[in-house]
Structure formats: structure tokens, C-alpha cells
Gaussian input, Z-matrix of N, CA and C with variables (Angstrom, degrees):
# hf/3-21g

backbone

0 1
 N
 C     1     B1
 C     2     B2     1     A1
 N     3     B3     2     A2     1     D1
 C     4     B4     3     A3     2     D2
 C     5     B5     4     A4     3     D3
 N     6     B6     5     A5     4     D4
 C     7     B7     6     A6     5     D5
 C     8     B8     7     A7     6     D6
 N     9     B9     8     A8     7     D7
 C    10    B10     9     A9     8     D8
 C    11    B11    10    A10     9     D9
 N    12    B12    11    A11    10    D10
 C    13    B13    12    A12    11    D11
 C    14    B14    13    A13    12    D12
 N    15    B15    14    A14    13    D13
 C    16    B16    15    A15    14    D14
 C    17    B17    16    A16    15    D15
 N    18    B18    17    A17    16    D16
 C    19    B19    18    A18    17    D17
 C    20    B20    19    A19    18    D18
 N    21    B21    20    A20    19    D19
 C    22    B22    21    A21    20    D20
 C    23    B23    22    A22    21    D21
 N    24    B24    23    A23    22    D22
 C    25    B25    24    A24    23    D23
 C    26    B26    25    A25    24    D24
 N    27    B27    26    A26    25    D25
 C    28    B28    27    A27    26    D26
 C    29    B29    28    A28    27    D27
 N    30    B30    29    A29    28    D28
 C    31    B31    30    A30    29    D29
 C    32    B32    31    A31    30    D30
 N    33    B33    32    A32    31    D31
 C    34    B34    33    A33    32    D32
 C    35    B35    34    A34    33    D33
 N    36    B36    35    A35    34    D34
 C    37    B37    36    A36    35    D35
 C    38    B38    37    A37    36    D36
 N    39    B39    38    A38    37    D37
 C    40    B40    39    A39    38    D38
 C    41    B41    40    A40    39    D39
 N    42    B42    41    A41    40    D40
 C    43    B43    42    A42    41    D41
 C    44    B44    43    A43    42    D42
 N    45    B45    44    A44    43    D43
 C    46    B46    45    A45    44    D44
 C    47    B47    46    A46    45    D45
 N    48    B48    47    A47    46    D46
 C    49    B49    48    A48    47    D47
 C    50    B50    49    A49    48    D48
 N    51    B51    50    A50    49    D49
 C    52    B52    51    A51    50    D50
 C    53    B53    52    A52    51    D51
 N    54    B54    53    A53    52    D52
 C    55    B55    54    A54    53    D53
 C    56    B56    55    A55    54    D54
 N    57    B57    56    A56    55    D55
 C    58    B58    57    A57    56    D56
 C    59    B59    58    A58    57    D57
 N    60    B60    59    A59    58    D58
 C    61    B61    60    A60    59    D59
 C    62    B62    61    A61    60    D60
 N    63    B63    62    A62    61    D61
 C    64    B64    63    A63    62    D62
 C    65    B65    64    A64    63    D63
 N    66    B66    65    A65    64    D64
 C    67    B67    66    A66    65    D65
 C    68    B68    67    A67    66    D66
 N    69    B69    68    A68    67    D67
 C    70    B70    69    A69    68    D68
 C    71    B71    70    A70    69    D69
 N    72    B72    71    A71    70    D70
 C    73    B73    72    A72    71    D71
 C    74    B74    73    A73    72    D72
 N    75    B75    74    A74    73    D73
 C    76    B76    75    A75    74    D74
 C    77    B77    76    A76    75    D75
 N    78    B78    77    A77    76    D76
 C    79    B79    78    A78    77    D77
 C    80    B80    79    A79    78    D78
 N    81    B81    80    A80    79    D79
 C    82    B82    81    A81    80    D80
 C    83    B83    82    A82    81    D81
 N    84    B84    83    A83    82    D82
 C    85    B85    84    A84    83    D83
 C    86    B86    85    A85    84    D84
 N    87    B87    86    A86    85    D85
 C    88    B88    87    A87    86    D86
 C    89    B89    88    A88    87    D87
 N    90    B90    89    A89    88    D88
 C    91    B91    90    A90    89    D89
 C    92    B92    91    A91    90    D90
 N    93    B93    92    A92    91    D91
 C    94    B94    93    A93    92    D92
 C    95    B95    94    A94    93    D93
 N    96    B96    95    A95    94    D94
 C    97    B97    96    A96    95    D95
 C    98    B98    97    A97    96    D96
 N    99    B99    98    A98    97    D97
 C   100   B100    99    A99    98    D98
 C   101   B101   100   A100    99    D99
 N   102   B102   101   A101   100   D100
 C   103   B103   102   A102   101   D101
 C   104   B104   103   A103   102   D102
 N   105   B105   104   A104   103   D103
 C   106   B106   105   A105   104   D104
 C   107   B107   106   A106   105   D105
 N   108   B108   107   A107   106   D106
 C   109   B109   108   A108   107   D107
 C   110   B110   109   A109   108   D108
 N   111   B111   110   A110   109   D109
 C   112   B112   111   A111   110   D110
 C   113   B113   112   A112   111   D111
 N   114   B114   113   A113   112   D112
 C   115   B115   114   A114   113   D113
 C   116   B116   115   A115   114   D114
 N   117   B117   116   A116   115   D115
 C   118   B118   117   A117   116   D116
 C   119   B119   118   A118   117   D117
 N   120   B120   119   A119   118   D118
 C   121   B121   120   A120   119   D119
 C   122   B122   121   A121   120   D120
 N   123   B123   122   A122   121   D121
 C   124   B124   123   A123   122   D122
 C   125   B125   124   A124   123   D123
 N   126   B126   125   A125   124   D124
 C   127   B127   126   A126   125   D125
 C   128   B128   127   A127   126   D126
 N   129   B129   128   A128   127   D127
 C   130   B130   129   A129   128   D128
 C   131   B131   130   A130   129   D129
 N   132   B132   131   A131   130   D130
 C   133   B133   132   A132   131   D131
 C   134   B134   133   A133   132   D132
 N   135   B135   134   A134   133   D133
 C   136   B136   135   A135   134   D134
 C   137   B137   136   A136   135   D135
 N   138   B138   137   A137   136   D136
 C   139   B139   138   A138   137   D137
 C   140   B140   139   A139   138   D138
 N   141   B141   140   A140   139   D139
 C   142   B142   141   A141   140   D140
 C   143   B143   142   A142   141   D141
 N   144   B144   143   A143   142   D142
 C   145   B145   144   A144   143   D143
 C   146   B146   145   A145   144   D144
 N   147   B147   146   A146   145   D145
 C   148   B148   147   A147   146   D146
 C   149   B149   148   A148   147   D147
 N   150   B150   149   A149   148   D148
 C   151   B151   150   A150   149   D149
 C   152   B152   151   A151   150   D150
 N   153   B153   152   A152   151   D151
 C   154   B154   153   A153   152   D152
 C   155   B155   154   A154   153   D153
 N   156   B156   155   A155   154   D154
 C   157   B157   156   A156   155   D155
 C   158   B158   157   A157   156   D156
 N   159   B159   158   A158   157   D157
 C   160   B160   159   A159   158   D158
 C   161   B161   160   A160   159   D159
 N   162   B162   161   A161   160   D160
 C   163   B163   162   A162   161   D161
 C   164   B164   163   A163   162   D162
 N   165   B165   164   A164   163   D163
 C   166   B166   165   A165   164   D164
 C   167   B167   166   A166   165   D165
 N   168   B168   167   A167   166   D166
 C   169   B169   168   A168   167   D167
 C   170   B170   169   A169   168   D168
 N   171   B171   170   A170   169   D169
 C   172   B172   171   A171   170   D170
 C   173   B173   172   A172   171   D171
 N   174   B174   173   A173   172   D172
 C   175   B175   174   A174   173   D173
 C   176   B176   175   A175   174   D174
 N   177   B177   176   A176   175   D175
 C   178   B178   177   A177   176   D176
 C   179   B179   178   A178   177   D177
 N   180   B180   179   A179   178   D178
 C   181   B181   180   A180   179   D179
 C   182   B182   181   A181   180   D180
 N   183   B183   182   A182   181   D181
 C   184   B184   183   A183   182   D182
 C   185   B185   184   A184   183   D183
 N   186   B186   185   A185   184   D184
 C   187   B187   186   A186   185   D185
 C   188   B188   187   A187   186   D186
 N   189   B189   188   A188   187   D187
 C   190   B190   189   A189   188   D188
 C   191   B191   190   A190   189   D189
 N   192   B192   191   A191   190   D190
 C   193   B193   192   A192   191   D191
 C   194   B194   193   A193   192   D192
 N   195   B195   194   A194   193   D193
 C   196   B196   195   A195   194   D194
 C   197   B197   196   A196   195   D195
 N   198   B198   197   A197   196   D196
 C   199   B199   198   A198   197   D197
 C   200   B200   199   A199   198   D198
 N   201   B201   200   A200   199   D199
 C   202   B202   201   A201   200   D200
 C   203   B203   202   A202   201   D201

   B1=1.4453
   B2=1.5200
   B3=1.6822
   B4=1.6759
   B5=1.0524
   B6=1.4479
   B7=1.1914
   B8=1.8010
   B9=1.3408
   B10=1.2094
   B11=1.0322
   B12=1.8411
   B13=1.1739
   B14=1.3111
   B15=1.2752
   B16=1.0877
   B17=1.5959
   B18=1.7888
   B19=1.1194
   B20=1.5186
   B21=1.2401
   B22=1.4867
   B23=1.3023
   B24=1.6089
   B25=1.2117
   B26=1.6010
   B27=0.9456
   B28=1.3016
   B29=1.5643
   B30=1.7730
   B31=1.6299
   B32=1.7164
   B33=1.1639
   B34=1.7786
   B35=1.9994
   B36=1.8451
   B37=1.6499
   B38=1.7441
   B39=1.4809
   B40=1.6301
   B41=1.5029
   B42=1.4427
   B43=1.2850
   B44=1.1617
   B45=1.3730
   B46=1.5345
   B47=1.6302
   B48=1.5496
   B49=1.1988
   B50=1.4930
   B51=1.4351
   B52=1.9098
   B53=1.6681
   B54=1.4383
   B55=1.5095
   B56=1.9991
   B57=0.6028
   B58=1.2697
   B59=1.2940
   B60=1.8012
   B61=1.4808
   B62=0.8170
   B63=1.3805
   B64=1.5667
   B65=1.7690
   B66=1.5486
   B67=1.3845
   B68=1.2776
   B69=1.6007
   B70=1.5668
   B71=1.7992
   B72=1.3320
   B73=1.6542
   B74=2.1714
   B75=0.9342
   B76=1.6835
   B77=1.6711
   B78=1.1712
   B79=1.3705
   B80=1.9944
   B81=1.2525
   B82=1.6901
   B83=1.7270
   B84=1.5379
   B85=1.6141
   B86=1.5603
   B87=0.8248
   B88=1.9043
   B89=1.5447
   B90=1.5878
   B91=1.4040
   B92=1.4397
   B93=1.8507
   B94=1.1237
   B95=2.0338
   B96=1.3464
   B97=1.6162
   B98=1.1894
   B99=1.2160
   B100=1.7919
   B101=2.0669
   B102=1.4329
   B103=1.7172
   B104=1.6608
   B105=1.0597
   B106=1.6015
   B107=1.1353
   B108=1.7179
   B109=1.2187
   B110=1.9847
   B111=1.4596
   B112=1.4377
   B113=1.5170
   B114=1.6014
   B115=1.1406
   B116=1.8555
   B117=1.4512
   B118=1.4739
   B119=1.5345
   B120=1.5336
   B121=0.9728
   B122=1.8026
   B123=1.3390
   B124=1.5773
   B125=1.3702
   B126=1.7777
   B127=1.0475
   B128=1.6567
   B129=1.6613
   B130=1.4720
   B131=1.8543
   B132=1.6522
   B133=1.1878
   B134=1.8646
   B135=1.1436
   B136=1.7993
   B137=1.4241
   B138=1.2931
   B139=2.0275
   B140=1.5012
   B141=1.2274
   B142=1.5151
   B143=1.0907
   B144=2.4076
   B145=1.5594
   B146=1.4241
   B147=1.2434
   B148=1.6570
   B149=1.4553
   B150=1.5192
   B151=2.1014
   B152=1.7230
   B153=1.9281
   B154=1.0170
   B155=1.1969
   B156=1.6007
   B157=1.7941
   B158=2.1198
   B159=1.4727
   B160=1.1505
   B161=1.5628
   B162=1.5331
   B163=1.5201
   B164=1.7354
   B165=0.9439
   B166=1.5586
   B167=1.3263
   B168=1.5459
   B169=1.2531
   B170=1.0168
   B171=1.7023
   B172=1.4306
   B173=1.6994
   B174=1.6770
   B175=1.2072
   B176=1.8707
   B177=1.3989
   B178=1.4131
   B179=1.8958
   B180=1.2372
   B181=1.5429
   B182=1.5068
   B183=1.3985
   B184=1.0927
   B185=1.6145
   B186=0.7410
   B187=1.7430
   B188=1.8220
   B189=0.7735
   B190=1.5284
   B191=1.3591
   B192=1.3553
   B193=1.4363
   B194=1.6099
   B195=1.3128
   B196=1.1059
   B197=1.6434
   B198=1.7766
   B199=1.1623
   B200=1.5866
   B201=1.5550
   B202=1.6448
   B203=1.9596
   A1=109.37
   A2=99.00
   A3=100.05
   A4=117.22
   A5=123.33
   A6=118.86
   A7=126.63
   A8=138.90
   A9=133.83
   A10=123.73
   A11=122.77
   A12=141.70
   A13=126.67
   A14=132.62
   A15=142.15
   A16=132.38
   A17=115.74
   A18=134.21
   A19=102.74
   A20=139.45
   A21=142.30
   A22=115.02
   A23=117.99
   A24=127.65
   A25=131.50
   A26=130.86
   A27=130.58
   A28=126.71
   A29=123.83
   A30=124.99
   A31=82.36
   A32=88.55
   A33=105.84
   A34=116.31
   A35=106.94
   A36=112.36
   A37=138.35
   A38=92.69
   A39=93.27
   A40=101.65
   A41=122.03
   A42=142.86
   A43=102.16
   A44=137.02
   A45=158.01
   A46=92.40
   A47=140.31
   A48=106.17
   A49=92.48
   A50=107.68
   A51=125.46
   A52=90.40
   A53=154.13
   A54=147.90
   A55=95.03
   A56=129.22
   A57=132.51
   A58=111.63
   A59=128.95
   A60=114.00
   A61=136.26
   A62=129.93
   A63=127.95
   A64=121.56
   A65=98.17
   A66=100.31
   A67=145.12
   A68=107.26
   A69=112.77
   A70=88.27
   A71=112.11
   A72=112.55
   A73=84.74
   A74=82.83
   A75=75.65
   A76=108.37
   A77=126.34
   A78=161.43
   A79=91.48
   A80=80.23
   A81=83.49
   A82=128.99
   A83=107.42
   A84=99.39
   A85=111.86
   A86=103.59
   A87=111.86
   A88=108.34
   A89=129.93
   A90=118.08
   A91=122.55
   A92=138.09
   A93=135.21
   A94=78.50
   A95=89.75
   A96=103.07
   A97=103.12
   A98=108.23
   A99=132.71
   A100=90.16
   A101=104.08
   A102=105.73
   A103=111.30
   A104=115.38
   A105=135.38
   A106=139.75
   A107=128.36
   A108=104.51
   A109=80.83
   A110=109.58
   A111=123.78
   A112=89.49
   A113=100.04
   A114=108.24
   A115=115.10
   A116=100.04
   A117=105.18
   A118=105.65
   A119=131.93
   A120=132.30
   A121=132.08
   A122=94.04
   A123=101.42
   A124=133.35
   A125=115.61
   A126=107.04
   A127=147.55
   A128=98.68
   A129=102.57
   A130=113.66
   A131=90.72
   A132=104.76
   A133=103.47
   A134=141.39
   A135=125.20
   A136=74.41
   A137=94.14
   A138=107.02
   A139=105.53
   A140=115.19
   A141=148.19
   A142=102.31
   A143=91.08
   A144=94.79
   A145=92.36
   A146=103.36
   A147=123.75
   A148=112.89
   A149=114.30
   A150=95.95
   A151=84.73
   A152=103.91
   A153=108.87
   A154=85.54
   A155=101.44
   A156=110.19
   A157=72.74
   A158=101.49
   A159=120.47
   A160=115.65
   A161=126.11
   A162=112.31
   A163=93.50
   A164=113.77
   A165=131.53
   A166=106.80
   A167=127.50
   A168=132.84
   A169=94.43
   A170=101.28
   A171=119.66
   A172=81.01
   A173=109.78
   A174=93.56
   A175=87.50
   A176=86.50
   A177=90.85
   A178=111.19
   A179=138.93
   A180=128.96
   A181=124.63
   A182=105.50
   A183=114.59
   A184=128.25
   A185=127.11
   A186=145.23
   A187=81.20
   A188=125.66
   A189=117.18
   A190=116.95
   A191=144.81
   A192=125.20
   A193=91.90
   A194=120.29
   A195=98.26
   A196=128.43
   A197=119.92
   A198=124.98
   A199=109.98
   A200=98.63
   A201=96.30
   A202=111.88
   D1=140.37
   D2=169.80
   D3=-87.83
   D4=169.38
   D5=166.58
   D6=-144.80
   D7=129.68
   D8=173.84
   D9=-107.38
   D10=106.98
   D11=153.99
   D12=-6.77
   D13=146.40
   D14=122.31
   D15=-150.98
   D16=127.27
   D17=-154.24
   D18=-103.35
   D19=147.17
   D20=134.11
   D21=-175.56
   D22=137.12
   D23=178.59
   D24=-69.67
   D25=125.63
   D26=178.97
   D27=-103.03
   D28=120.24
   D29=-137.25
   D30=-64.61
   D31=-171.74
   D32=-178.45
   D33=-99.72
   D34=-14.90
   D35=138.42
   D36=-33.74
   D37=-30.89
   D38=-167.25
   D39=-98.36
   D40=137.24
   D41=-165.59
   D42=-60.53
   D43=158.67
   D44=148.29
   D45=-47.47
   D46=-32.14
   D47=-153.32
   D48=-97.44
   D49=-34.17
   D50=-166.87
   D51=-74.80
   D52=-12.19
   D53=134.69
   D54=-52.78
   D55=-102.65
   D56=-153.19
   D57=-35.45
   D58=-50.09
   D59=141.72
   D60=-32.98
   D61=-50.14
   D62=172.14
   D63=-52.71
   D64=-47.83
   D65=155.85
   D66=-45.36
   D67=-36.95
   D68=-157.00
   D69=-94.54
   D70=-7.85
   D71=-158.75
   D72=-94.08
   D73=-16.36
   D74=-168.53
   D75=-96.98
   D76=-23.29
   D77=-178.95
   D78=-66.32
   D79=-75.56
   D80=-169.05
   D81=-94.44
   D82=-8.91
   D83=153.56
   D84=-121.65
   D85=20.45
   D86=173.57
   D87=-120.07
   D88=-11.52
   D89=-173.88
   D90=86.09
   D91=-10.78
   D92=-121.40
   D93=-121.78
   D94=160.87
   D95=169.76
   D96=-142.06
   D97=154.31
   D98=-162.20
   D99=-79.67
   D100=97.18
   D101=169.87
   D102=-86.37
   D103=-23.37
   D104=159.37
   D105=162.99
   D106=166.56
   D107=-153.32
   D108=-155.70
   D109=129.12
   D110=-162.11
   D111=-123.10
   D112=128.03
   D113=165.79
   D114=-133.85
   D115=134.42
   D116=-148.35
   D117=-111.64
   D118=143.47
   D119=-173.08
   D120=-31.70
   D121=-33.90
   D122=159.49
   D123=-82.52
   D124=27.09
   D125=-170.36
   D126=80.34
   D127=-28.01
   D128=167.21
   D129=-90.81
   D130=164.68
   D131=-152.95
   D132=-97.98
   D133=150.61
   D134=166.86
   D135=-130.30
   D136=138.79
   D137=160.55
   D138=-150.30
   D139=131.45
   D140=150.32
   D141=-84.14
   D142=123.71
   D143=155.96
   D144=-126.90
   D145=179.15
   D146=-165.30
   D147=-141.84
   D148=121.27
   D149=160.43
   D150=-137.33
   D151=-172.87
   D152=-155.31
   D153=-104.53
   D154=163.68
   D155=-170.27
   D156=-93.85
   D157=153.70
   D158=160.08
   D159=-115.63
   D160=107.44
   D161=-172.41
   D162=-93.87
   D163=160.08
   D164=166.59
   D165=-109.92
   D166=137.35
   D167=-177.91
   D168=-102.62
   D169=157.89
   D170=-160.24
   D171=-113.17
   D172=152.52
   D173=167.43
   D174=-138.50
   D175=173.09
   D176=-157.42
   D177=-107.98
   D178=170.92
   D179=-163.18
   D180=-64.09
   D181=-22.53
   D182=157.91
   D183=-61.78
   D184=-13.36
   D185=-153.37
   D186=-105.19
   D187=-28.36
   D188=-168.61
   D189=-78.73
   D190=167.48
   D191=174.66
   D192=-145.06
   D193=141.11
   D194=164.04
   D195=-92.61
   D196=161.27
   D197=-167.04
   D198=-81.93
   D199=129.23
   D200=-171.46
   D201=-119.41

């Protein structure tokens, strides 16, 4: 499985509850899951999210048959 990142820190102002909104909003109309989330003595936040790349195969003219 693939996967596409996403990183950004959040200051140490924004509430435990307004992080977890932000999360659940990104979680559930963006696709993303919480890969981790570091929280450091000063209060600021680093969070990684992650979803899976989906490739679609291309198929090519041959692959076709026609309907008889």
C-alpha cells in the first residue's frame, strides 16, 4: 500500500477540543487517519495524517472485447 502524507504543526493556543475538530473534519471529508500526533513540552502540537494513494489501472485496447 501507498501512502500520502500530511504534516503541520499546531501552536500550543488552540484547545484540545478545536485539535480534535480539526481532526475529525479532515478524517471524515478528506479520507485522512491520525498516523501521529507529538506533543512537546511547550505545548505545541506536530501531527501526521495519512490515506492510501488509490492508483487506477489503465488498461489498454486490447483488453477490450467486443459485445456480441
Amino acid at each position: 500500500m501507498e501512502y500520502e502524507f500530511q504534516r503541520f504543526s499546531l501552536p500550543r493556543t488552540i484547545s484540545r477540543s478545536a485539535v480534535r475538530r480539526l481532526l475529525t473534519d479532515h478524517a471524515e471529508y478528506g479520507g485522512w487517519e491520525l498516523a501521529r500526533l507529538r506533543l512537546y513540552p511547550d505545548g505545541t502540537r506536530k501531527v501526521e495524517l495519512r490515506r492510501r494513494i488509490i492508483r487506477v489501472r489503465s488498461r489498454s485496447a486490447s483488453d477490450f472485447r467486443p459485445m456480441v
